[in-house]
C-alpha positions in Angstrom: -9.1 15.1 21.8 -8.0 13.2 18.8 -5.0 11.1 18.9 -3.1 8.5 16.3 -2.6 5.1 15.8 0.0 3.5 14.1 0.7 -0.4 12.9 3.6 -1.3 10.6 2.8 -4.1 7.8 5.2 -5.9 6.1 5.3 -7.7 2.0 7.3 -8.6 -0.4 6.4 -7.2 -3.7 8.2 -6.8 -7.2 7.8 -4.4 -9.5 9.2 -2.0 -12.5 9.7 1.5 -13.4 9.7 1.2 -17.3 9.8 5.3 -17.8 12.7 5.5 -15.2 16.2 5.9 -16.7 17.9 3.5 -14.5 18.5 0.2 -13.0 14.7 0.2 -11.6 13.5 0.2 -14.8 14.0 -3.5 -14.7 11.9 -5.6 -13.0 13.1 -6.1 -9.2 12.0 -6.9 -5.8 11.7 -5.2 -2.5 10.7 -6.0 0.9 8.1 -3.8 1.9 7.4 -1.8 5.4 3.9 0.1 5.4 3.1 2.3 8.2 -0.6 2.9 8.7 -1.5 5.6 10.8 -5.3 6.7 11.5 -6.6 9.4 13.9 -9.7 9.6 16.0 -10.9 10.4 19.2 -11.0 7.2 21.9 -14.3 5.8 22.8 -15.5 7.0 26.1 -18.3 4.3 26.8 -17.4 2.6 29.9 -17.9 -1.2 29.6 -17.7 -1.2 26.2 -15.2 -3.8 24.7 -13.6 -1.3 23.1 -13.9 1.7 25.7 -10.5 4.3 25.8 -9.4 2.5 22.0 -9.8 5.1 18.7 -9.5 1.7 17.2 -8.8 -2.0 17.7 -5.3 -2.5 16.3 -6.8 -5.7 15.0 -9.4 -4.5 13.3 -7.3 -2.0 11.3 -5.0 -5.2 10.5 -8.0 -7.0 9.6 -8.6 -3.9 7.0 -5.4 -3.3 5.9 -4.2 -7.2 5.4 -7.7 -7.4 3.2 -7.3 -4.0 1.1 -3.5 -4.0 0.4 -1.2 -6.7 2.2 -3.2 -9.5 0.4 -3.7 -8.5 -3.1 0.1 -7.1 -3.4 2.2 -9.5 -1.0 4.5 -11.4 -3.8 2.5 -10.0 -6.4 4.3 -8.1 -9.6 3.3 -4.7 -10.1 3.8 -3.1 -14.1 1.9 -0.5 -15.7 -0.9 -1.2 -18.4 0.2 -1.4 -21.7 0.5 2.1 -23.1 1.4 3.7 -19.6 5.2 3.5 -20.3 6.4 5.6 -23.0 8.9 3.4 -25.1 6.1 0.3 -25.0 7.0 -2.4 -27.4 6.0 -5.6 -25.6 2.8 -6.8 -26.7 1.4 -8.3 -23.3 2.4 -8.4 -19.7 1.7 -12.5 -20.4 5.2 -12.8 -21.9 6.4 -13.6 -18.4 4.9 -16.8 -18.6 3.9 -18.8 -15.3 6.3 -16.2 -13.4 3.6 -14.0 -12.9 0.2 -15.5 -11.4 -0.1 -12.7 -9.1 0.3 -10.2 -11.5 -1.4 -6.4 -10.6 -1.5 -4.1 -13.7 -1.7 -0.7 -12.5 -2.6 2.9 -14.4 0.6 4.8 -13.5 3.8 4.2 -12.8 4.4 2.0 -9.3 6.9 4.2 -7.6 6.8 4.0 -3.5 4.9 7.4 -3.9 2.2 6.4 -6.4 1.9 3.0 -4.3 1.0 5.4 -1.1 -1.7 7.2 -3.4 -2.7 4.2 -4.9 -2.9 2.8 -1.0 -4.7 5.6 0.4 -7.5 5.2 -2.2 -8.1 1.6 -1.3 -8.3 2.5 2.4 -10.7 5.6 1.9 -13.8 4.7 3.4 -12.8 1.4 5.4 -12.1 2.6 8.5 -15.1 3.0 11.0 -17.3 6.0 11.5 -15.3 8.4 13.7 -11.8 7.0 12.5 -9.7 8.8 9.5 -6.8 7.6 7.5 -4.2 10.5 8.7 -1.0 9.2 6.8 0.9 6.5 5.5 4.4 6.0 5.3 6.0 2.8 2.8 10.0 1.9 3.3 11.0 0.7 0.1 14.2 -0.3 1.4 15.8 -0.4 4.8 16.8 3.6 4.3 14.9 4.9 1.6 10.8 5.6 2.5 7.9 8.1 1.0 5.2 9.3 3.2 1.4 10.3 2.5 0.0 12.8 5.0 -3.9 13.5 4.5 
């Protein structure tokens, strides 16, 4: 019997859409909601610390805080020169100081290449007889994309 876990992680991250026609093609700020669910069948070893759990909801915090809350939380987020089509800056390092935490991605950082991009840094973290079964990001309070694997 295989059933789901689900933990909610929150960051504030800013990014921009420079091939997007639009007001998000500036850069702007949101404040992020992941949903991390994982599937897996509980462990049925009585007296074991984690006996009836498919997972220890700290352990998948521990793994998702290190893989993604951590490296984007306050960060900026901008496509590598060339991804956008109309390029003409000649470095991201125009922004000065503003930018220390500054995460140069290969595609565009929509919520939906964010929950690709998110699902790739999770494959293969979770423990043996735990899979990532989908993720879900709120860009804003109504607006969300969702991964299912």
């Amino acid at each position: 019997m295989l059933l789901r876990l689900t933990k909610q992680f929150s960051f504030e991250m800013a990014h921009a859409l420079p091939a997007y026609e639009g007001k998000c093609h500036n850069i702007h700020g949101h404040s992020y909601k992941l949903f991390v669910t994982v599937e897996g069948a509980p462990l049925q070893q009585q007296g074991a610390p984690t006996d009836g759990m498919v997972l220890d909801f700290h352990q998948l915090k521990e793994i998702v805080n290190r893989h993604i809350v951590e490296q984007f939380d306050h960060a900026l987020v901008l496509p590598r020169k060339g991804q956008e089509p109309d390029d003409n800056t000649d470095s991201p390092t125009q922004l000065g100081g503003y930018a220390a935490k500054l995460i140069l991605v290969d595609f565009q950082p929509t919520s939906e290449n964010l929950l690709l991009h998110f699902a790739r840094l999770l494959n293969g973290q979770l423990p043996a007889g735990t899979r990532l079964h989908s993720l879900k990001l709120y860009e804003t309070e109504t607006s969300c994309a969702e991964l299912i694997l």
